[in-house]
C-alpha positions in Angstrom: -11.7 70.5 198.9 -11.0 72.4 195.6 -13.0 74.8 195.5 -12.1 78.1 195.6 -8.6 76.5 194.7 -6.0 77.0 191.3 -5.1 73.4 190.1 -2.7 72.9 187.6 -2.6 69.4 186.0 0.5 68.2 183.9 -0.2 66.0 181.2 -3.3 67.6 181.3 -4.4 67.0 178.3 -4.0 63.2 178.5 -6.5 60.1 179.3 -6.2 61.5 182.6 -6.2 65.1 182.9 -9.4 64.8 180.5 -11.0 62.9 183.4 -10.0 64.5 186.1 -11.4 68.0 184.4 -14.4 66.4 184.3 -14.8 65.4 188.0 -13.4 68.6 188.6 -15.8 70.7 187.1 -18.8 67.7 188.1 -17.8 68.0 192.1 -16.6 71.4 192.6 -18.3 73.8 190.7 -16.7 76.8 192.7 -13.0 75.6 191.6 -11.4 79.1 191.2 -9.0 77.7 188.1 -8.2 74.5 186.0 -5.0 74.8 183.7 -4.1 72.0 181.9 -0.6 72.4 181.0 1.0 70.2 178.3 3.0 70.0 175.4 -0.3 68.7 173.0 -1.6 71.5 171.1 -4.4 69.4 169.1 -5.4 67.4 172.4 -5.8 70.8 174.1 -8.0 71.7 170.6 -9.9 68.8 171.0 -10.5 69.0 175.3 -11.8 73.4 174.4 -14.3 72.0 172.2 -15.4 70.0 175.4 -14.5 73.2 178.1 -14.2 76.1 176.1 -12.7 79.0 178.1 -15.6 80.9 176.9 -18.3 78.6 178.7 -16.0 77.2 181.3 -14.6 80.7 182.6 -12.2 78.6 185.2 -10.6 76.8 182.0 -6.9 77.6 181.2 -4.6 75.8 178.4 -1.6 76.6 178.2 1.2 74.9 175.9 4.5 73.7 177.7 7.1 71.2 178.6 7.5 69.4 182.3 11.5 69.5 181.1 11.2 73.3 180.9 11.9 74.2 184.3 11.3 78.5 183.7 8.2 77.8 181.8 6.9 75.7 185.3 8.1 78.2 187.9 6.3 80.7 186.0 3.1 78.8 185.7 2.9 78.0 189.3 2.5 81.4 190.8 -0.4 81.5 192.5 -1.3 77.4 192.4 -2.7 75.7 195.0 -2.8 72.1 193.7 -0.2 70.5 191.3 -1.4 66.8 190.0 1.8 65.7 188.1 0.3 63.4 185.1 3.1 64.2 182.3 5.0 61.5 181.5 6.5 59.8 178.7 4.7 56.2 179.3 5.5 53.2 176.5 7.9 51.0 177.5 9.0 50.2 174.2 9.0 54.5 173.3 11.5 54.4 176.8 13.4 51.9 175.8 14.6 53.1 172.0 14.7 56.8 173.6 15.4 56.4 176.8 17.4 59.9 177.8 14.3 61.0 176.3 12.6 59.3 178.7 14.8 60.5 181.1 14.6 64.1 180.5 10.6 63.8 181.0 10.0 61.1 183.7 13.0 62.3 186.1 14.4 65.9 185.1 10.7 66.8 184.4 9.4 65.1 188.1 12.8 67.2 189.3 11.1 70.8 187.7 8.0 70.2 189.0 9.3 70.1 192.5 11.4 73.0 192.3 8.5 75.2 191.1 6.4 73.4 194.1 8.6 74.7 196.1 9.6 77.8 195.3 6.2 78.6 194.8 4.4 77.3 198.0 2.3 75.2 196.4 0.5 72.8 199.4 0.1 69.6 197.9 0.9 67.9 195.3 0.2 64.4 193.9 2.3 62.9 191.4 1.1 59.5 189.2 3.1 56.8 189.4 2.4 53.0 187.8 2.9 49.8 188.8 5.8 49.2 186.8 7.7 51.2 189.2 7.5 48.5 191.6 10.5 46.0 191.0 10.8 47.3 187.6 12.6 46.0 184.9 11.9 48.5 182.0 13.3 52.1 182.0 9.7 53.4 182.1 9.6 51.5 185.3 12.8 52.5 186.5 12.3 56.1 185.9 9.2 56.5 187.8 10.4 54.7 190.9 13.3 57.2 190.6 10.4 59.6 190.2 8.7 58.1 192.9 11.7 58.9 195.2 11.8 62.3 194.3 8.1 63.4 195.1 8.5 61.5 198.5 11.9 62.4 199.6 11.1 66.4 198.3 8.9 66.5 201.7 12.5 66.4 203.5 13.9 69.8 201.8 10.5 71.8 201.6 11.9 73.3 204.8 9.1 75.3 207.2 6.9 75.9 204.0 3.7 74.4 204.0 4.0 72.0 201.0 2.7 68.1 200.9 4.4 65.7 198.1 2.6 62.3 198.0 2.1 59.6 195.2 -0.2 57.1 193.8 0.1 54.3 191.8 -2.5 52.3 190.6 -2.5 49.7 187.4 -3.8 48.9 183.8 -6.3 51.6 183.2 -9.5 50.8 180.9 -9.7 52.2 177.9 -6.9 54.3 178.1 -4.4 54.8 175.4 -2.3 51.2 174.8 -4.9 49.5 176.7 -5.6 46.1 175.7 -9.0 46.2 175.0 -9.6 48.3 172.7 -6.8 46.9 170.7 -9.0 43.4 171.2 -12.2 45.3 170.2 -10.2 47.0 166.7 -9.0 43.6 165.8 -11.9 41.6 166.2 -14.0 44.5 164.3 -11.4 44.4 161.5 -12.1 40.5 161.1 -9.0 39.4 162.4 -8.4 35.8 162.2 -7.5 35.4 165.9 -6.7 37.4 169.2 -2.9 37.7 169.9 -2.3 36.4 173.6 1.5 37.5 175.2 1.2 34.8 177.6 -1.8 32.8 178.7 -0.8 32.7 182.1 -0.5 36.7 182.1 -2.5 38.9 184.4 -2.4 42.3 185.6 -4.3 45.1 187.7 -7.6 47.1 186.7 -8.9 49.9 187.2 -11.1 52.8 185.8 -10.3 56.2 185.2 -12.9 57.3 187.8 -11.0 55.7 190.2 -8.1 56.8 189.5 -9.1 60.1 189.8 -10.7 59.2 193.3 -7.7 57.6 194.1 -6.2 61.1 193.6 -9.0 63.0 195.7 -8.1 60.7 198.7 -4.8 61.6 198.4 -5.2 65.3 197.8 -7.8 65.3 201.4 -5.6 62.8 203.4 -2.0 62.6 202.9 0.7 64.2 205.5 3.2 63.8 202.6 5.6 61.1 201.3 3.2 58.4 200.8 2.5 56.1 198.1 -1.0 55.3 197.9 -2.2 52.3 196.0 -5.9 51.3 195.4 -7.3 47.6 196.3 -8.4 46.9 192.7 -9.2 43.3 191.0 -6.9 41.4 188.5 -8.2 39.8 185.2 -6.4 37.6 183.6 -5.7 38.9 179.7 -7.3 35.2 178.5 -10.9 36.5 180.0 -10.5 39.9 178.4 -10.5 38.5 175.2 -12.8 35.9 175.6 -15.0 38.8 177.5 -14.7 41.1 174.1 -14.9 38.0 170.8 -15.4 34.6 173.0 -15.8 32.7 169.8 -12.5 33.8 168.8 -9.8 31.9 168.4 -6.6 33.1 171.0 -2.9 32.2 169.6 0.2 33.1 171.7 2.5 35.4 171.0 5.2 35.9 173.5 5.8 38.4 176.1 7.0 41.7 174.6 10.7 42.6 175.8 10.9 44.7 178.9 7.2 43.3 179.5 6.3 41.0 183.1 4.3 37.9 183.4 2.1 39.6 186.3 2.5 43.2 187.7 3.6 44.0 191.3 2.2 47.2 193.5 3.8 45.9 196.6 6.5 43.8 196.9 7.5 41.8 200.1 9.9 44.3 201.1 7.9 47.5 200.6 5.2 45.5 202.9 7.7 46.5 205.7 7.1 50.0 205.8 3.4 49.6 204.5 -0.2 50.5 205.9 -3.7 48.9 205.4 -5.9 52.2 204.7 -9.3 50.1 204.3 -10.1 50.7 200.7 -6.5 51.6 200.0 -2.7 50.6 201.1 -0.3 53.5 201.6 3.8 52.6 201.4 5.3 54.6 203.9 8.6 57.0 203.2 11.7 55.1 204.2 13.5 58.1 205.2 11.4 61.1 206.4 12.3 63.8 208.6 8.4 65.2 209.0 6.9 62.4 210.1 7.6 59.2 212.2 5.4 56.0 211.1 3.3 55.9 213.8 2.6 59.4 212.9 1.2 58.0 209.4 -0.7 55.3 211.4 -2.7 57.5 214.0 -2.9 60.1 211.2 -4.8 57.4 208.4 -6.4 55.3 211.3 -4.5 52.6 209.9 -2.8 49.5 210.6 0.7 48.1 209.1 -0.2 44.7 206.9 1.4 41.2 207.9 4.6 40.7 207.7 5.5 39.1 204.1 2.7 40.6 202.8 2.8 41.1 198.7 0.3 42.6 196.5 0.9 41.0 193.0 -1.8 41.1 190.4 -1.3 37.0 190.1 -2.4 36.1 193.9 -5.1 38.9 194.2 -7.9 38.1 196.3 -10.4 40.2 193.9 -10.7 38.6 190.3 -12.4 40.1 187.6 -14.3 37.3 185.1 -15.3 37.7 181.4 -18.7 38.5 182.6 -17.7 41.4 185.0 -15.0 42.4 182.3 -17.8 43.4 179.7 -19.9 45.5 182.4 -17.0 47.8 183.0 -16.4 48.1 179.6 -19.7 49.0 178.5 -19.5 51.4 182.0 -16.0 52.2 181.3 -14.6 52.0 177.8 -18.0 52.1 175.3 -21.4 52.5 176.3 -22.5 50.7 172.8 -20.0 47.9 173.3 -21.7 44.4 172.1 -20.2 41.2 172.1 -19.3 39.4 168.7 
């Protein structure tokens, strides 16, 4: 599927891109060009000592800015494959900043089409979260916004051969702000007790590898202007700690502002214009002008889910448990990872 292909990854240089370089490189050795485009010159130092250009002759790195819309139509010449990672992501970050935000999550999701575009890139997959769904944070809001943009930009590509899809997918493990290894550095730093938000809290998992497969299915399947979401399992943030120090006491803190009790992928009105893929759902474009829905149906071999359906990470029918929880985080997070 890539190879032979020129991807260009924004963000690149993030939890992400890093993974996604290395399935690249893993599953298609004959990829004719990686170029990890972002704005982090030490995390681009630290990813060559990994791929140097030297050993990894397909390798590119080249410094830049998703809001600098000359510097992207310049870079796109000759791509094939845009996966659009950059984004500013902290809620509170988004929130203190928030044109900041702004200028990144929406203007930056706005540059990245234009170059698409002009450029005839054929697909492109933007990441999404699920804060995006019913959100009520800025980061949230301004990836739904961005969201919109990648699905609607399938309306004004015109006769050109160009595919804009998303996916969205939750918590990842291990990544940067993830809970657990916060858990793991304060019970290693003798902390007296875990901080809980909210014992009732839960929320979606998943690993980077499959997020990056979630990615691949897009980049083989989608006709354009679909959201894809993964079937993943919920934990509830109780069993993570008692997964990582179980003999540690758990004291609640409070939910953070901006922050909700359980996370949402698909709410009951998005169910109406929402397909059951088999290992993944797929929101459909409200508006599209390519493709009708039973268009996205016979194309996916899919079927629309149940009227009132909702995918919530509190009423999930897949649960992870403390016991499952320290697998994937030995699999996922730290090979060496012991519990204490």
């Amino acid at each position: 599927m890539l190879n032979g292909k020129v991807v260009l990854i924004t963000g690149g240089s993030g939890s992400f891109g890093k993974k996604f370089v290395e399935v690249i490189l893993r599953d298609y050795p004959n990829v004719k060009k990686i170029i990890v485009f972002s704005r982090g010159e030490l995390k681009q130092y630290d990813m060559k000592q990994i791929w140097s250009e030297k050993q990894y002759p397909q390798m590119r790195y080249i410094i830049g800015d998703v809001r600098d819309g000359e510097r992207l139509m310049s870079i796109c010449a000759g791509v094939d494959v845009i996966i659009h990672a950059a984004a500013i992501k902290q809620v509170d970050t988004a929130e203190y900043n928030p044109r900041e935000c702004i200028k990144t999550n929406v203007d930056g999701a706005v540059n990245v089409i234009n170059a698409a575009i002009a450029n005839n890139v054929h697909d492109i997959v933007a990441l999404s979260t699920d804060k995006a769904c019913a959100p009520i944070n800025l980061y949230g809001a301004t990836k739904l916004t961005s969201d919109k943009l990648f699905t609607a930009a399938n309306n004004i590509k015109g006769a050109r051969d160009v595919r804009f899809s998303v996916v969205r997918y939750g918590n990842v493990m291990g990544s940067r702000g993830s809970v657990i290894p916060f858990f793991i550095k304060k019970r290693d730093e003798g902390a007296e007790y875990l901080p809980i938000t909210d014992m009732r809290m839960t929320r979606f998992n998943i690993s980077l590898e499959d997020g990056v497969q979630l990615v691949m299915f897009a980049l083989k399947n989608h006709l354009g202007g679909e959201i894809f979401i993964p079937k993943i399992p919920s934990y509830r943030i109780c069993d993570v700690a008692t997964a990582i120090a179980p003999n540690m006491k758990q004291v609640e803190v409070g939910i953070r502002p901006g922050e909700k009790l359980h996370e949402e992928m698909i709410t009951v009105t998005d169910a109406l214009d929402t397909i059951d893929l088999g290992k993944y759902y797929a929101i459909l474009p409200s508006v599209s002008y390519c493709w009708q829905k039973e268009d996205f149906i016979k194309h996916h071999n899919a079927k629309p889910v149940p009227f009132g359906f909702h995918y919530s990470s509190d009423i999930n029918e897949l649960w992870e448990t403390p016991e499952t929880m320290r697998e994937k985080i030995r699999e996922c997070v730290d090979p060496n990872f012991v519990v204490k």
